[in-house]
C-alpha positions in Angstrom: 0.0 0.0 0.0 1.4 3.5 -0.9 0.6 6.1 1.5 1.6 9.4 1.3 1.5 11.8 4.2 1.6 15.8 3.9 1.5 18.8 6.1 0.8 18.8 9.4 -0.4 15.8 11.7 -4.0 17.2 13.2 -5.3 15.2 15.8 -9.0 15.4 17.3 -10.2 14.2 20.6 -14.2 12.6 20.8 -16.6 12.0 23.8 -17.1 8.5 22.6 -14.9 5.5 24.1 -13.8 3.0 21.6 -12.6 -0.3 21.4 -9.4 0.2 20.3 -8.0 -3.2 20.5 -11.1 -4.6 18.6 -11.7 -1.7 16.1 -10.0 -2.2 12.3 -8.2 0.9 11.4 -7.6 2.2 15.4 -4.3 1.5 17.4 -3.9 1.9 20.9 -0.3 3.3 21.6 0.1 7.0 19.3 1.8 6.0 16.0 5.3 7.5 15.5 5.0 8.3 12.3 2.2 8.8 9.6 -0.9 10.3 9.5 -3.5 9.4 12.5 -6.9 11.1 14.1 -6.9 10.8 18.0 -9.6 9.7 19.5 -10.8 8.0 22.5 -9.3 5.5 23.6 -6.6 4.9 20.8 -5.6 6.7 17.2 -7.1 6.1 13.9 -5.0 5.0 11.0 -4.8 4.3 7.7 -5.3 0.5 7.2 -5.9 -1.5 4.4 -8.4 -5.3 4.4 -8.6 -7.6 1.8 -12.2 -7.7 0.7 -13.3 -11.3 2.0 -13.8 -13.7 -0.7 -11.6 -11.7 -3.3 -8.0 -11.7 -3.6 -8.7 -7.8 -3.6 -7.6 -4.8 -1.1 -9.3 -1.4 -0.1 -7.2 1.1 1.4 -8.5 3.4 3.9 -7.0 6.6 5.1 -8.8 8.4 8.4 -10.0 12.1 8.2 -10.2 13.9 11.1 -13.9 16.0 12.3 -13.8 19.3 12.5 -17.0 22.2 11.3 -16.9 23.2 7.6 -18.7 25.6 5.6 -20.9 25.2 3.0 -21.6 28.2 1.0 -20.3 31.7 1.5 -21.6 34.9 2.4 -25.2 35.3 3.6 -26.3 31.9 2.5 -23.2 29.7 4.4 -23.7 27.7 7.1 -22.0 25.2 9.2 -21.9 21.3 9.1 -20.4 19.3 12.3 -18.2 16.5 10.9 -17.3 13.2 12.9 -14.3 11.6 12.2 -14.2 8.7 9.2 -12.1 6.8 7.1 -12.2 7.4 3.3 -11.0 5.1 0.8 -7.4 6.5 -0.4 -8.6 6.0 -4.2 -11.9 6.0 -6.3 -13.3 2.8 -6.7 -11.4 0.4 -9.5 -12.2 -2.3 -12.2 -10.4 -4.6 -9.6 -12.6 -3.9 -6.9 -16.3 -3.2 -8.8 -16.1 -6.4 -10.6 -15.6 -8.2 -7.4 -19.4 -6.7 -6.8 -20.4 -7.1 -10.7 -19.6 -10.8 -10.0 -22.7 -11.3 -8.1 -25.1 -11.1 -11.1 -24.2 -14.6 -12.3 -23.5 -16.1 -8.5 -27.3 -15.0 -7.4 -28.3 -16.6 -10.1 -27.1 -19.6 -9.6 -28.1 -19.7 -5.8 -32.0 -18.8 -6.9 -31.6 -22.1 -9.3 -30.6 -24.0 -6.9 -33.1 -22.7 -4.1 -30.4 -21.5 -1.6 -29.6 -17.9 0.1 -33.2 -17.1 -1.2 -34.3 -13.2 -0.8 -37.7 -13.5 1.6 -39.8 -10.3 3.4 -38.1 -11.4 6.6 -34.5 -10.9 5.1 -34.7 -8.4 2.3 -33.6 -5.6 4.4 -29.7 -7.6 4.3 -30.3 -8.0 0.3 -28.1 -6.2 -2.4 -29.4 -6.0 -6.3 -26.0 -6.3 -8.4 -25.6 -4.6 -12.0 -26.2 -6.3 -14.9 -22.7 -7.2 -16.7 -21.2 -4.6 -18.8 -21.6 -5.8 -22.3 -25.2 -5.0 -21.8 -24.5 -1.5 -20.7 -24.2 0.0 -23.8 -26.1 -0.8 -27.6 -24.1 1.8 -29.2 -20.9 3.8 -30.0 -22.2 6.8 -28.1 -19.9 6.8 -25.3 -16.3 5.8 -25.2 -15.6 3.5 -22.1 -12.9 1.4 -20.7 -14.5 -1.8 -20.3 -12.4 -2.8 -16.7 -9.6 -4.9 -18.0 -7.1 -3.0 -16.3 -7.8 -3.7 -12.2 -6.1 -0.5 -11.2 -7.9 1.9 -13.4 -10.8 3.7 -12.0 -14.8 2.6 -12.2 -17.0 4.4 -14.5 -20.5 5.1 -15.8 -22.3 3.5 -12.4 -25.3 5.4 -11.4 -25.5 6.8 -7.8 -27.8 3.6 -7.1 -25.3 1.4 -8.1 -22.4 3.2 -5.7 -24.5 3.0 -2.8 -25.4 -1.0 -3.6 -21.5 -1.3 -3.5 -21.1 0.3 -0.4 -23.9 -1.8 1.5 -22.2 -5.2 0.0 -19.0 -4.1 1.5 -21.2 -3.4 4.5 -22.8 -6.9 4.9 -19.3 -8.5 3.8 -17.2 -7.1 6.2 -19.1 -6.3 9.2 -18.2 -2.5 9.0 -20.4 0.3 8.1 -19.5 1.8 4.6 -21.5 4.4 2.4 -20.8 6.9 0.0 -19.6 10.3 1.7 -22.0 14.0 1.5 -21.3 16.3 -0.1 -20.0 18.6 3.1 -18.4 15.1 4.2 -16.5 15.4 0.5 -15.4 18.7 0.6 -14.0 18.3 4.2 -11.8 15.5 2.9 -10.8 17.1 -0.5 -9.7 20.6 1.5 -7.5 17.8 3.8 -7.5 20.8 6.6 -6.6 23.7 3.9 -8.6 26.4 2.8 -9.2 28.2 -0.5 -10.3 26.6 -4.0 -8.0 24.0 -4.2 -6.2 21.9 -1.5 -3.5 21.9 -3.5 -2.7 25.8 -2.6 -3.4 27.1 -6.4 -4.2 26.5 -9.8 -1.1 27.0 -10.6 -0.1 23.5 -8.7 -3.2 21.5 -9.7 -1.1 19.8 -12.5 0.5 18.3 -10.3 -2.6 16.8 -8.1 -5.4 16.2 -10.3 -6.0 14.6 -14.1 -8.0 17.3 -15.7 -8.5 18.7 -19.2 -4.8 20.4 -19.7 -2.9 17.1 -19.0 -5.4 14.3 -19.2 -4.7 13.3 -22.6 -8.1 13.1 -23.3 -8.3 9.9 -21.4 -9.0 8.3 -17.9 -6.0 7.4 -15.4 -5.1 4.9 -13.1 -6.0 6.2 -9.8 -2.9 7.1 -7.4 -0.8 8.7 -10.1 -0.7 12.6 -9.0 -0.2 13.5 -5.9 -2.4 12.9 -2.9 -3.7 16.0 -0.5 -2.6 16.8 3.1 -4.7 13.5 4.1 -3.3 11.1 2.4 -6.3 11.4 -0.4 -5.7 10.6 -4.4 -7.2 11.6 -7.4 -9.9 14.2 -5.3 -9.7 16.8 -7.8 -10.0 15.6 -11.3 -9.9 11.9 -12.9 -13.7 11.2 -12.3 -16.7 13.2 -10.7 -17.2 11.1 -7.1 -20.8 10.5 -6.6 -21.9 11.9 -2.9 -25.4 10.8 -1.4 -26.9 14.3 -1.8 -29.6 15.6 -4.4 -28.5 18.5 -6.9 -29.1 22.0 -5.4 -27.6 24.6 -7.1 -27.3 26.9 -4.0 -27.4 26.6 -0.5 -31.4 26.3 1.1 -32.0 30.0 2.3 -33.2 28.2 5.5 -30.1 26.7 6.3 -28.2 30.4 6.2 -26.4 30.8 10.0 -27.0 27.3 11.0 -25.0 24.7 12.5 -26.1 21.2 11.5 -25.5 17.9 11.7 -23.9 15.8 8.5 -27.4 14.0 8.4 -29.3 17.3 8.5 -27.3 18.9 6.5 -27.7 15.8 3.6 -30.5 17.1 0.8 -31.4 13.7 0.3 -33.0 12.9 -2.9 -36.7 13.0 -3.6 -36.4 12.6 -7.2 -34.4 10.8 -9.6 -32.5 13.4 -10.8 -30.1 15.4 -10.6 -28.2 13.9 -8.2 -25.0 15.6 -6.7 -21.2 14.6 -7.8 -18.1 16.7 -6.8 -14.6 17.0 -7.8 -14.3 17.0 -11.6 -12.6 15.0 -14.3 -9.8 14.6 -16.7 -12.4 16.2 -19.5 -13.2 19.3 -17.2 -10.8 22.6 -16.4 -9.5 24.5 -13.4 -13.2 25.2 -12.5 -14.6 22.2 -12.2 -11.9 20.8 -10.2 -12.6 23.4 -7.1 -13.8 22.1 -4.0 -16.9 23.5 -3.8 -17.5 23.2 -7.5 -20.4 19.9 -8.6 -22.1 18.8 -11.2 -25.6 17.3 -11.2 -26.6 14.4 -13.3 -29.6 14.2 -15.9 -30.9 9.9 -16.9 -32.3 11.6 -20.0 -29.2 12.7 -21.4 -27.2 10.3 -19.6 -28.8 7.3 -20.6 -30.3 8.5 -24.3 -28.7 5.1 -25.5 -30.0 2.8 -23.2 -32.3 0.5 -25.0 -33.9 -1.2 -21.7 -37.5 -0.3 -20.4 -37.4 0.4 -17.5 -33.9 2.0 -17.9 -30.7 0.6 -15.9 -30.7 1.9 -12.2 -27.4 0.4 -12.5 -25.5 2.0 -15.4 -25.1 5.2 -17.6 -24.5 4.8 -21.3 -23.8 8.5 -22.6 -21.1 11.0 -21.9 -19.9 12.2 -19.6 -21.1 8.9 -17.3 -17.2 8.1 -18.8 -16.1 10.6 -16.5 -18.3 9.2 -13.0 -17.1 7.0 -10.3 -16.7 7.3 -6.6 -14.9 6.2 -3.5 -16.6 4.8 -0.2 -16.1 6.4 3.3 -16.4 4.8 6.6 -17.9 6.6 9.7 -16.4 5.9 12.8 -19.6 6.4 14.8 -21.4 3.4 14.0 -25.4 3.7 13.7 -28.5 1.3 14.0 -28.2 -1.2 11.0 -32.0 0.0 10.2 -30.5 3.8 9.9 -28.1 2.7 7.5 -31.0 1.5 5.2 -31.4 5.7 3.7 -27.7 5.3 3.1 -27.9 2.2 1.5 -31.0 2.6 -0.9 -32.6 4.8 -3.2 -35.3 7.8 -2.0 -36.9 8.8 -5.4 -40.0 6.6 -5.5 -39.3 6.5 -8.9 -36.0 5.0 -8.8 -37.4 2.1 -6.6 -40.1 1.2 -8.6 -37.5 1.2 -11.6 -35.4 -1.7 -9.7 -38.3 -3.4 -8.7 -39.3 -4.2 -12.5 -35.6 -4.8 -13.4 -35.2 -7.4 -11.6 -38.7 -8.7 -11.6 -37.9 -9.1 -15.3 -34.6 -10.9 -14.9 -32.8 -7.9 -15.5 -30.9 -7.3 -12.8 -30.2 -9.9 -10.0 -30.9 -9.2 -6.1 -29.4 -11.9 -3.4 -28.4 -11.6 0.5 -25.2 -10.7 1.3 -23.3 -11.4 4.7 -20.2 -12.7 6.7 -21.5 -16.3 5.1 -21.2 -15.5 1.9 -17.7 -15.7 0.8 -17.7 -19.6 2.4 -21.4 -20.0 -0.2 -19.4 -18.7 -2.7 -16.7 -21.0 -2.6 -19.3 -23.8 -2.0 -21.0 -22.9 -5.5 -17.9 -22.6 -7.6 -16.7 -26.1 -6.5 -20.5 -27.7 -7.8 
């Protein structure tokens, strides 16, 4: 794992007592070197986990709380953020097609009447994509189709990012989710102020893959430099979904507040436009600011889909070649029923979309949990 630290060490003491001896990613004794986040009762850390019942890794790198501003003049207000790991790259090919995998493997379990999905145990269930030569019907969008592992996902839909994130969850026993947006911009800033983390635009050629050095193409993630937190690839490469709706400016009724990250979260009501920060390697200087976002649109982005309903799982028109996202992990833990609005769509619309999909056999839905990597390994052996 390559981790590389810069600026200052900030540290950050919580009310909450944790197990540090029990906890993945928290030491007791203070590290002597590195980047760590004090907290009660130990230090977080950056760690990294193979994901069970994949020969792959995720790398996690911790971010420290702290209050940050959304907005500025009149309409700013303040958003109390807990501490929480982030993963130290967008997502991969290497590490989505562990989750892609799952289309054929629930198939095989609803064949052969095992791991069925009831009412009692839907809540644990994930719906996987469907595979990606059936993303696309046309020449409309150039895509990397995932054969390199280290090169960064594309063209997922938020849905599909979140469905990640909860199999990641049931897998490993830990709470992941995608971050919000103040939860992004936090991160991205890694404890600086201004635009860029970075310092200026002058420097972001050195940080980010955007439109002046991009070659008109994607990148591996980890190839520029990575922020004061040990972060890669958080301005430029690919827009990073966060769970938020699209709003265009700050809620006049938030002006002067203080909120919580959960209060602060315009979750979705419809199905677009959904929020997704950071830039990409097609976009300039602008995009790649902090506070900068883009909102998505299914009609433009998915003009080329031929599917009715259309695929909660995938885009198939520019610029959904320049979308992915990373994962975060909270260190608070919260009910498993709260994590359900983190985990699943809002937008009635959106559900009722992924209910026919996979009523229709196009898309697959199965339980996923500690158990599964052992009733993987069980079906591949039949």
């Amino acid at each position: 794992m390559r981790i590389a630290i810069a600026g200052a060490i900030l540290l950050l003491t919580i009310a909450a007592p944790v197990a540090a001896e029990e906890t993945l990613g928290i030491v007791k004794e203070k590290p002597t070197e590195g980047f760590f986040v004090e907290i009660d009762g130990g230090y977080m850390v950056p760690y990294e986990m193979q994901i069970p019942g994949t020969e792959v890794k995720l790398a996690m790198v911790p971010v420290p709380g702290g209050t940050h501003v959304m907005g500025t003049g009149d309409s700013a207000y303040r958003v109390k953020i807990e501490p929480f790991w982030m993963a130290q790259t967008e997502t991969t090919w290497g590490q989505y097609h562990e989750f892609m995998q799952l289309h054929d493997l629930f198939k095989k379990f609803k064949r052969a009447k095992v791991r069925l999905v009831t009412d009692e145990n839907k809540i644990d269930a994930v719906t996987v994509p469907t595979p990606l030569r059936d993303r696309i019907c046309s020449d409309a969008l150039p895509f990397d189709n995932g054969d390199n592992p280290q090169q960064v996902a594309v063209t997922m839909t938020q849905y599909a990012a979140m469905q990640f994130s909860k199999w990641l969850s049931r897998l490993t026993g830990q709470q992941y989710r995608l971050p919000s947006e103040a939860e992004w911009e936090h991160a991205a800033l890694g404890g600086t102020v201004g635009p860029y983390s970075c310092g200026g635009v002058d420097k972001l050629q050195d940080y980010a893959w955007y439109v002046a050095n991009a070659d008109e193409k994607l990148h591996q993630v980890g190839g520029k430099l990575p922020n004061q937190y040990g972060l890669y690839d958080m301005q430029g490469n690919v827009w990073e979904w966060v769970l938020d709706a699209y709003v265009a400016a700050p809620p006049a009724e938030l002006s002067g507040k203080t909120l919580t990250v959960a209060e602060a979260i315009e979750w979705p009501i419809e199905p677009y436009p959904l929020c997704l920060k950071g830039g990409s390697w097609d976009d300039g200087p602008e995009a790649c600011k902090v506070a900068a976002k883009l909102g998505s649109d299914d009609e433009e982005w998915k003009m080329h889909d031929p599917n009715i309903p259309l695929s909660p799982w995938w885009f198939t028109n520019y610029p959904a070649n320049c979308v992915g996202f990373r994962v975060i992990r909270p260190l608070q833990r919260l009910p498993n029923e709260a994590m359900v609005r983190y985990w699943e769509p809002s937008a009635a619309e959106t559900k009722r979309d992924i209910i026919d999909r996979v009523t229709g056999q196009w898309g697959e839905i199965g339980l996923v949990d500690e158990k599964l990597p052992e009733a993987m390994k069980k079906a591949h052996q039949e």
